[in-house]
N, C-alpha and C positions, 0 to 999 in steps of 0.2 A: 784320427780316423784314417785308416789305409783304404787307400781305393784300387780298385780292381785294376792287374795290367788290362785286361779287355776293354775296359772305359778309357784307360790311355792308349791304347794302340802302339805301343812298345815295352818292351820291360827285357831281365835279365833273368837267366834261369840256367838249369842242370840239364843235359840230356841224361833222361833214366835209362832209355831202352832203345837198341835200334836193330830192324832187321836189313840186314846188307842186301838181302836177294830181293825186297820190293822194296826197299829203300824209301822203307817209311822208320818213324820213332816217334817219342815222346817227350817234351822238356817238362819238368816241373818247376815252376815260377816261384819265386821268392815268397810270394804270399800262400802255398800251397794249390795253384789251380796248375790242372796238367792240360797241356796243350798239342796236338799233334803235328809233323811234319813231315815234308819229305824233301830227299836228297834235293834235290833242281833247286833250292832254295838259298843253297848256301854260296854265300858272295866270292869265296874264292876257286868257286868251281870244283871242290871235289865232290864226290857219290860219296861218300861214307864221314862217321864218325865215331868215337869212342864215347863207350858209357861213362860217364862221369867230366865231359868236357862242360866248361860254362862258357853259354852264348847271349849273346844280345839281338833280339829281333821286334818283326812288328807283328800286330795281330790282327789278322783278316776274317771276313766270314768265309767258309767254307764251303766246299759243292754240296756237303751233304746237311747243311744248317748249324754246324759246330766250329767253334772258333780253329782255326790254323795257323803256324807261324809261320813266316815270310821273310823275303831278305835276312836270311842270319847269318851271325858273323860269328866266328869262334874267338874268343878271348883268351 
């Protein structure tokens, strides 16, 4: 039985999509759940990242009641 990264609170995924100018995007998670984020998240400090990089992060609730991803790190 695979259990959800959301019940674990970390997991590994793709960024699908990201917009540079509000510097938000999306990863898709191993198990197929898409999770969104933004730039200030990521642990070595830069604002941007390319589609198709794999990160490792953790998963928060959100401002708006939808999970978010947190502290991420590019692999």
């Amino acid at each position: 039985m695979q259990v959800s990264p959301l019940a674990l609170g970390i997991t590994r995924g793709t960024v699908t999509d990201f917009d540079k100018d509000l510097g938000l995007g999306h990863i898709l998670c191993t198990d197929g759940t898409q999770i969104a984020f933004h730039c200030i998240s990521f642990t070595d400090g830069s604002r941007s990242v390319a589609v198709g990089t794999p990160v490792s992060f953790r998963v928060y609730p959100g401002m708006k009641g939808q999970a978010e991803a947190g502290i991420i790190e590019k692999l």
